[in-house]
C-alpha positions as CSV (number, residue, x, y, z in Angstrom):
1,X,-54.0,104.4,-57.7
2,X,-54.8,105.0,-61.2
3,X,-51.2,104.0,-63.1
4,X,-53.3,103.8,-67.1
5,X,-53.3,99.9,-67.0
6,X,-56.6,98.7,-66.6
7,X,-57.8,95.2,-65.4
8,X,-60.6,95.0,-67.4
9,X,-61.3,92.5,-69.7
10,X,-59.8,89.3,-70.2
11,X,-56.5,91.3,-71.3
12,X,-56.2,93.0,-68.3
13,X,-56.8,89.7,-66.4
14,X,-53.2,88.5,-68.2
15,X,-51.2,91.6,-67.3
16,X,-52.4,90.7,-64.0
17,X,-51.5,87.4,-64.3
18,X,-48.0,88.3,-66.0
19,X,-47.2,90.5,-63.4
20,X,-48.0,88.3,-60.1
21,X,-45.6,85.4,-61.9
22,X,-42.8,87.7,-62.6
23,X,-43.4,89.1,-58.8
24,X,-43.3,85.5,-57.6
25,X,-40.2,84.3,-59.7
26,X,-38.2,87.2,-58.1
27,X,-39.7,86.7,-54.8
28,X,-37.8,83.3,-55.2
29,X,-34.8,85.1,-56.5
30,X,-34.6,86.7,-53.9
31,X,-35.3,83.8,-50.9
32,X,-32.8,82.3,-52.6
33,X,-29.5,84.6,-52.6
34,X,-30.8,85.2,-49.1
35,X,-30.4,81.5,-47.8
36,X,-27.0,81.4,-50.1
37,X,-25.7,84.0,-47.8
38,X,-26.6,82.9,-44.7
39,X,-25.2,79.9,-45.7
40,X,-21.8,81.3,-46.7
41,X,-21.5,83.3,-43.8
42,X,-22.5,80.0,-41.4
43,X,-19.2,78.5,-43.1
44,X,-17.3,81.6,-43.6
45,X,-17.7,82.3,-39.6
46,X,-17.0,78.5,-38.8
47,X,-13.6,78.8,-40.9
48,X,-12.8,82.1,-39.1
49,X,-13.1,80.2,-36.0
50,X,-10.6,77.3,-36.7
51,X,-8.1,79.7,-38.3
52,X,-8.4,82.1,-35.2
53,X,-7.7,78.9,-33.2
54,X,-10.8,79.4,-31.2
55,X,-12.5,76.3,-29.3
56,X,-14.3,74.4,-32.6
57,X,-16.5,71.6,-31.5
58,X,-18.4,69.9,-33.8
59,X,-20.9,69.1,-31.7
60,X,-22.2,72.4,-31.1
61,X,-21.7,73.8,-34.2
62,X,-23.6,71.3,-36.1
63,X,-26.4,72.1,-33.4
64,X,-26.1,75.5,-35.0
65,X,-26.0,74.8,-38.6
66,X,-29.4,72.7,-38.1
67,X,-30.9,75.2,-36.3
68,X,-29.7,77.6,-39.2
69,X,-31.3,74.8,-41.5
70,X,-34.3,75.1,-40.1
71,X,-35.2,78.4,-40.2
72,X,-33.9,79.4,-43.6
73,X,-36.3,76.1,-44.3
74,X,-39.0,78.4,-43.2
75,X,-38.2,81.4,-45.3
């Protein structure tokens, strides 16, 4: 893909180096709004479920949220 910015050259090598650290700040951005959401909608769908008068044990819904834990842990 020839875009016009070449990677020549020790400028080239800090566009590339700019680039991949904005690209990795917003790659965290993003992870992160991501696991705020799940979160939120672990306790949003919790509170729907007491207010619904559902069966709420704690038990297995902290099983849940730990499993939830874990894999938003993971990425």
């Amino acid at each position: 893909m020839d875009d016009g910015i070449g990677t020549d050259g020790e400028m080239g090598k800090v566009v590339v180096t700019v680039l991949s650290a904005a690209a990795q700040a917003e790659w965290r951005r993003i992870l992160e709004r991501t696991n705020e959401g799940r979160q939120l909608y672990i306790v949003h769908s919790m509170v729907y479920r007491i207010l619904k008068d559902e069966t709420f044990t704690f038990v297995s819904n902290n099983a849940i949220w730990r499993n939830n834990l874990a894999s938003m842990r993971q990425g």
